[in-house]
C-alpha positions, 0 to 999 in steps of 0.5 A, a space after each residue: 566411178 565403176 558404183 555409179 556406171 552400175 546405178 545408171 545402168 539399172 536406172 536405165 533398165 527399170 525406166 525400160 521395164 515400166 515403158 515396155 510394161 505401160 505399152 503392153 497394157 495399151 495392147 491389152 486396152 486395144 485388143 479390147 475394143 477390137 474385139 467389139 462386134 460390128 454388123 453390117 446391113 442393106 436392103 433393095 439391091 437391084 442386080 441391073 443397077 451399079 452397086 457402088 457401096 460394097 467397098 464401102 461397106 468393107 471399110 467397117 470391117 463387118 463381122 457379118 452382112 444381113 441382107 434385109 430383103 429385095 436381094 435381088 428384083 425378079 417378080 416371076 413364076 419362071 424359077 428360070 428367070 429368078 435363078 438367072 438373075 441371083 446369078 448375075 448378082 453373085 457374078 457381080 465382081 465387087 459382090 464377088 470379092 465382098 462375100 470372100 471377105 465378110 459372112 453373110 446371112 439374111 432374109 428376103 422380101 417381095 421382089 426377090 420372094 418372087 411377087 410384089 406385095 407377095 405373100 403366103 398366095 404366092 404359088 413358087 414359094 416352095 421353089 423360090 426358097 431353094 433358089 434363094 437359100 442357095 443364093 447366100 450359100 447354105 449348105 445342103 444339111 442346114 435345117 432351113 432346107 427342109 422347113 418352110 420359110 427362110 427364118 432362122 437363127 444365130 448366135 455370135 460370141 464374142 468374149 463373154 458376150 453373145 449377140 444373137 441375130 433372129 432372122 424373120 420370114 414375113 413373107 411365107 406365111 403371110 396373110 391377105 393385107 386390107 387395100 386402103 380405097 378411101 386414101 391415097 394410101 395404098 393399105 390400111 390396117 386390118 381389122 384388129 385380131 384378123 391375118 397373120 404375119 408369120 403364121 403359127 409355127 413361125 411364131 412359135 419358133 420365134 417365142 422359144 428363141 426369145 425364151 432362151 436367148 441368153 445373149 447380151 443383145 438380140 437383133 430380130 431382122 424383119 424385111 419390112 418396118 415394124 414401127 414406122 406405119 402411118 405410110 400405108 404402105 407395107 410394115 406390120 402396123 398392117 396387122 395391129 394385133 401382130 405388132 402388139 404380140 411382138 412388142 408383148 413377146 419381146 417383154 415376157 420373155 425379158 429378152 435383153 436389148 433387142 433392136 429390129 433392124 428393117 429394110 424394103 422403104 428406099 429410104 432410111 430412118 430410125 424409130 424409137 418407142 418407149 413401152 411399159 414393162 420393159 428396161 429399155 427403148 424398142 429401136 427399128 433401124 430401117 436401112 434401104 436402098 442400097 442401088 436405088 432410093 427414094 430421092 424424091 421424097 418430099 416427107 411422110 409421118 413417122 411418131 417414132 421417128 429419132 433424127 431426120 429420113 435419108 433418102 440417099 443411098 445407103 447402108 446401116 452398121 451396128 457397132 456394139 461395145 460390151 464394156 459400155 454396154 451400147 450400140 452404135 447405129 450407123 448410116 452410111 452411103 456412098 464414099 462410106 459417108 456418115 449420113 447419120 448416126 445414132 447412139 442407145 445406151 443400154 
């Protein structure tokens, strides 16, 4: 009797050992997953208007927020103005209690720039990079204090993997657009070679931080849309051959799946373009319009475009899983609403 309480007892204590040994494993298996990387990303924010989505945004548990432009509306020469209102931003109380909690990194574009449509003529560039550089807190030392514009750059690593965000100024050095005076439309594209999007030492910068990136994906921020063109609005179809140099930089250096991420339309899309010589889609996810949007928009074309427009409200996310080597992007709106979703194996 005494042999068989002991054969029990180690029966017992082995069948223990393997459900202890499988449960450790699901740890294992989930501390994985939650290792992924997620980036959370808006544009147009006016600071007079309710903003209902940083909760929400909070629900996604972003490693890093990306303001893509229009952090605030304050199209003024009185640096007075402009400062007042950046503080009024950052007394907002949800803003307040969202930057205690997630990093925040980002660019700007024209209304928080300081002139609408504004770029290298506008005569407060100087002091309006401070102002906004202190908006997202950096630190008296870093570089961006002393050199012109508000690019930059930074690597995330997770794991074995990096992901590398490069953030452009399209508004600094840019030069004058062409005004559309046969259309409707309200620019039309310069002659092919004419004008400068970011201007000589900018792209320099970006072509050396494209040369050495070694990270697994490389997200490049531009405050206005990058494929999406034909509107006639602002977006880099304004410059052709400043388009096409991206798209070749992009190619020569072999940089590993790169998505731009863009903003300033009030709306929301994704835009997808095949291209020769590289392994992979060009992806622009444009995400806008975090307190107002382009709710009467009746449709515009877009050759690129992957899905449907959302002119709601709204806010993108990336999520990045490593071991399956994909991203998932993400719109987002009000009540963290998933608007629309899609998915770039890579």
């Amino acid at each position: 009797m005494n042999h068989f309480k002991y054969i029990f007892f180690f029966f017992i204590l082995f069948t223990s050992c393997k459900t202890n040994t499988k449960q450790h494993n699901e740890t294992l298996s989930n501390q994985v997953v939650s290792d992924d990387f997620v980036i959370a990303f808006g544009s147009c924010n006016n600071q007079v208007l309710p903003n209902v989505l940083w909760n929400e945004i909070l629900k996604n548990k972003p490693d890093v927020w990306i303001w893509g432009g229009d952090v605030i509306y304050a199209d003024t020469e009185d640096m007075a103005v402009m400062k007042q209102n950046y503080q009024e931003q950052k007394r907002n109380p949800e803003y307040a209690n969202f930057i205690k909690n997630v990093e925040v990194i980002g660019t700007w574009d024209d209304h928080d720039y300081g002139l609408n449509d504004g770029g290298k003529e506008y005569s407060k560039k100087v002091e309006a990079q401070q102002l906004f550089l202190d908006f997202i807190d950096t630190d008296k030392t870093d570089k961006r204090r002393a050199h012109e514009g508000v690019y930059f750059a930074k690597e995330y690593i997770i794991n074995s993997d990096v992901v590398k965000i490069i953030i452009l100024d399209t508004r600094y050095f840019r030069t004058a657009l062409t005004p559309d005076d046969l259309t409707r439309k309200r620019y039309k594209p310069n002659v092919y070679g004419e004008g400068t999007m970011l201007g000589k030492t900018q792209w320099e910068w970006l072509a050396n931080e494209l040369q050495n990136s070694t990270a697994s994906f490389n997200i490049i921020v531009s405050s206005i849309q990058f494929l999406s063109s034909e509107h006639g609005y602002e977006s880099w179809g304004n410059m052709p051959h400043e388009s096409d140099e991206l798209v070749n930089l992009i190619k020569s250096t072999k940089a590993k799946n790169t998505i731009i991420l863009s903003g300033d339309r009030h709306l929301s899309e994704f835009s997808k373009m095949e291209t020769d010589d590289l392994s992979y889609p060009l992806i622009d996810f444009t995400s806008s319009g975090l307190t107002h949007s382009y709710s009467s928009f009746k449709g515009e074309p877009n050759k690129f475009r992957v899905g449907k427009v959302v002119s709601e409200k709204s806010f993108g996310i990336l999520k990045f899983d490593f071991l399956k080597n994909k991203v998932t992007l993400q719109m987002r709106g009000e009540n963290n609403v998933l608007q629309q979703e899609f998915i770039q194996q890579y």
